[in-house]
C-alpha positions in Angstrom: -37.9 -31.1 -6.3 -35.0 -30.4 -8.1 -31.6 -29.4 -5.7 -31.1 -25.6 -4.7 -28.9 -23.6 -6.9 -25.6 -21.9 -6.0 -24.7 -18.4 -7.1 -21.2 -17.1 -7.1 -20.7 -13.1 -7.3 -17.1 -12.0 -7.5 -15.6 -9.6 -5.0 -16.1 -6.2 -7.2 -13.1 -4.2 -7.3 -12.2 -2.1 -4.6 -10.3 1.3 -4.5 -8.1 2.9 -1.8 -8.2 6.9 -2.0 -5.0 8.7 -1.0 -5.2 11.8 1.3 -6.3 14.3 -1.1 -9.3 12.1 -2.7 -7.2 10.5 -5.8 -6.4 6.8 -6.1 -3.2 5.4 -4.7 -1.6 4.1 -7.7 1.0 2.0 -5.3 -2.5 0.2 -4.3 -3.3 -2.6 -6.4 -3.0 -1.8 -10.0 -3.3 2.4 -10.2 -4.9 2.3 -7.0 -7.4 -0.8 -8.0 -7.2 -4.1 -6.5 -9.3 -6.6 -8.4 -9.0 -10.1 -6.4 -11.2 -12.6 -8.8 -9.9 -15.8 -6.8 -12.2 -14.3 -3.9 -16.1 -15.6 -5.2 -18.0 -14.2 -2.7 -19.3 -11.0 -1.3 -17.0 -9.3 1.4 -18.8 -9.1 4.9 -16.2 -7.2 6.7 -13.1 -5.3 6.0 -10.5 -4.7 8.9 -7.3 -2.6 8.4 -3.8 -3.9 10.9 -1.6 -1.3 12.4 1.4 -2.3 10.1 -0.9 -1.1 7.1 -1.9 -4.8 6.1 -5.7 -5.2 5.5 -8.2 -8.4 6.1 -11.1 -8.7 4.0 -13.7 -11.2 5.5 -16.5 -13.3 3.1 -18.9 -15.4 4.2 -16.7 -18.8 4.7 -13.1 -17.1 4.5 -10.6 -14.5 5.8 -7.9 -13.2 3.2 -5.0 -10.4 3.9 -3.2 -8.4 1.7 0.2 -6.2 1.9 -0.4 -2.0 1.8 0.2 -2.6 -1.8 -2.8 -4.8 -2.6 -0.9 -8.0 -2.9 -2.3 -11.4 -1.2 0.1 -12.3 2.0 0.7 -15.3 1.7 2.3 -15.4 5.1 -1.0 -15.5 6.6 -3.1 -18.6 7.8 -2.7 -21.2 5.1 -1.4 -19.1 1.8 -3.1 -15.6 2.5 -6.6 -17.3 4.1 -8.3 -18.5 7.3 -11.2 -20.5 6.8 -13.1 -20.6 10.8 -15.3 -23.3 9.6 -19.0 -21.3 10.1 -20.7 -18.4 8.4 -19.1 -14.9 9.2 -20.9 -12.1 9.9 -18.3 -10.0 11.5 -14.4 -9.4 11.3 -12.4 -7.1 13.7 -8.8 -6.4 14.9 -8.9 -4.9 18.8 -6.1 -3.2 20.1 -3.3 -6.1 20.5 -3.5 -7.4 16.7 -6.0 -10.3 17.2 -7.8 -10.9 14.6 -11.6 -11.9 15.7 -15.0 -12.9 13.9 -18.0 -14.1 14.7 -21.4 -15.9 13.2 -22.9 -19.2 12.9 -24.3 -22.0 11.1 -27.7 -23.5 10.9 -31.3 -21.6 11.9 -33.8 -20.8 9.3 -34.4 -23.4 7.6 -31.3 -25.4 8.9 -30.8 -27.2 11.8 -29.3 -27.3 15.4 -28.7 -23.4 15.2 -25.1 -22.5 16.3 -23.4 -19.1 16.9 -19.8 -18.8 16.7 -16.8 -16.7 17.1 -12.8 -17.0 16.6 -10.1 -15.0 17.3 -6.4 -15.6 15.6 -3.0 -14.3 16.2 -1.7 -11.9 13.7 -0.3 -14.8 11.5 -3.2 -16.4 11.3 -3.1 -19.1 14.2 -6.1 -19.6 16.4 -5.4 -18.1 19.6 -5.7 -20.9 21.9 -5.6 -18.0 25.1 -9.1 -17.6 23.6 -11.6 -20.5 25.3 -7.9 -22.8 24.9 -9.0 -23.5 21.0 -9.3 -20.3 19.9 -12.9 -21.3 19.0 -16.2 -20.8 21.0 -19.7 -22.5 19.3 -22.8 -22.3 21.4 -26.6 -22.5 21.2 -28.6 -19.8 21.8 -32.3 -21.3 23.7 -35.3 -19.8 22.6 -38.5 -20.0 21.8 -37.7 -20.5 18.0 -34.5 -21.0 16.2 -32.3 -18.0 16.1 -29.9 -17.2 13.6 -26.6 -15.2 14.1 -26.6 -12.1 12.6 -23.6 -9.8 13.0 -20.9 -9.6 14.8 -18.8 -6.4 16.9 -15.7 -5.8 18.9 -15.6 -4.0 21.8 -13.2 -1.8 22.9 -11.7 -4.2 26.1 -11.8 -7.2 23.4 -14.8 -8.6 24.3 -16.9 -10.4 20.7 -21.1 -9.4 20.5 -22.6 -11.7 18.3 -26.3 -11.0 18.3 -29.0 -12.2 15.5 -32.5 -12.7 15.1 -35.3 -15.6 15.0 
């Protein structure tokens, strides 16, 4: 049996529209912003109230300045990586930056569902669970598999999946 394969699809390029419908051209490059370091699909975007935005793949968080520029300020030079799957990325009302997801199910094993929350800089908030980290197994009668991910309003993280 020969070993799966891996497939890599670049990030496509995104545009920001200004108020009247045209493109931004102080976003990106005339209002494009073409990342090709990021090799995976996006999974959630999230904007900050300082007009910074966090763009979520399946293994990785990444934010960028209004302009469209990486900040490398953030997390270790622009990224987080929570170490599971995301399936979900959301700011609530004081800044924190929160996602959830899993690993394992399907065809893995020991199913887990996950979810993080970091300060603005990228730092796991350790007033969340004292790690900033909470991994659990959900019981059933087969192996469930996180799914997606939302924040509620009072800051409270849903993941929910299926089997």
């Amino acid at each position: 049996m020969s070993p799966p394969r891996t497939l890599v699809e670049h990030l496509e390029p995104r545009r920001l529209l200004a108020a009247a419908g045209d493109l931004d051209p102080s976003f990106g490059v005339d209002g494009v912003l073409v990342y090709s370091d990021i090799a995976a699909p996006a999974v959630g975007v999230a904007t900050q109230s300082d007009g910074k935005f966090l763009v979520a793949t399946g293994t990785t968080i990444y934010r960028f300045r209004p302009d469209g520029s990486l900040d490398k300020s953030f997390g270790h030079r622009g990224r987080v990586t929570p170490g599971f799957g995301i399936f979900g990325l959301g700011v609530d009302h004081q800044g924190r930056i929160t996602v959830g997801g899993g690993s394992g199910g399907r065809h893995g094993r020991n199913p887990q569902w996950a979810a993080a929350r970091y300060t603005t800089t990228g730092a796991p908030d350790t007033s969340f669970n004292g790690t900033g980290l909470v991994v659990t197994h959900v019981n059933g009668p087969d192996e469930v598999t996180a799914s997606v991910m939302a924040l509620q309003p009072d800051g409270k993280i849903l993941v929910g999946g299926t089997r």
